[in-house]
N, C-alpha and C positions, 0 to 999 in steps of 0.2 A: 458087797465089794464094789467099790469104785473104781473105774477107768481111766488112766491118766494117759493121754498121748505125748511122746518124744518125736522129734524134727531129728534124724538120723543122716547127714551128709552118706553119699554113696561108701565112700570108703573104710568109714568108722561101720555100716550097716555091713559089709566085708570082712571087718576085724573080726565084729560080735560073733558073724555065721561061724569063722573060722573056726575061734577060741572057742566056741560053745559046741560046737563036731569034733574038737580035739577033748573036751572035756566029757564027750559024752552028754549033753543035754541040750534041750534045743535052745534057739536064741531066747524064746520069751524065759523058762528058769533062768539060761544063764544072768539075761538083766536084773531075773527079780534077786539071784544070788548077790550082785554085782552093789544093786543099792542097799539090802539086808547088810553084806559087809562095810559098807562105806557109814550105813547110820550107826552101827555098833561100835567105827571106829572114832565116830565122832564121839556118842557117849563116853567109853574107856578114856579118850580125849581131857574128854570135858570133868566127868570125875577128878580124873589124875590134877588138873590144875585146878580143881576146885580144894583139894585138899594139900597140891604146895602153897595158895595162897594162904591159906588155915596155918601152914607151919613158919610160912612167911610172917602173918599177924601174930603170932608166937614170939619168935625171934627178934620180931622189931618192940616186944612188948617188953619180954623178960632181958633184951639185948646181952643175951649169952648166947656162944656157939663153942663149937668143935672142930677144929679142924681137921680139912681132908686129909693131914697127912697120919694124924695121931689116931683119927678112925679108922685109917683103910688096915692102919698098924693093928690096933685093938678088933679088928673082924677077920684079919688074916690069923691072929694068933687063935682067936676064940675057931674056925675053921681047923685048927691043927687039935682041936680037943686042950688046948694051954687054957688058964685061968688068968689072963691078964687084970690088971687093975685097970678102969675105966677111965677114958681118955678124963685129962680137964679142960673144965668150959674155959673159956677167955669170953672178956667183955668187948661187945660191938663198937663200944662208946666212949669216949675218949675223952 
């Protein structure tokens, strides 16, 4: 395992103590929780637009969509246990 040093201004080195005695663990878990969460949030991040561009290069391909207002209709119904018939597509392209 490798060593990484941080430059902690006095006051942020204040925060950590605090936040990490109120959460019960000492400063060094609290930080290693702190960047653990941050890199996970960057992946989940990073997935998620990796796959609205995926549905982006879809849409711009097949240039069919659904509108928000016909979907949020057809999810609220299908929520209520109804069998709606599925919104229709319209075309992107004109």
């Amino acid at each position: 395992m490798q060593t990484t040093t941080i430059r902690l201004d006095d006051t942020m080195k204040e925060r950590i103590a605090a936040a990490a005695d109120h959460a019960g663990k000492s400063a060094h878990a609290f930080i290693l929780d702190a960047i653990a969460q941050t890199v996970e949030q960057v992946e989940i991040d990073s997935e998620f637009n990796a796959i609205a561009d995926e549905r982006w290069k879809t849409i711009l391909a097949c240039g069919k969509t659904v509108s928000w207002e016909d979907a949020k209709a057809y999810l609220a119904a299908k929520s209520r246990g109804e069998s709606p018939n599925r919104p229709l597509t319209r075309s992107t392209r004109r």
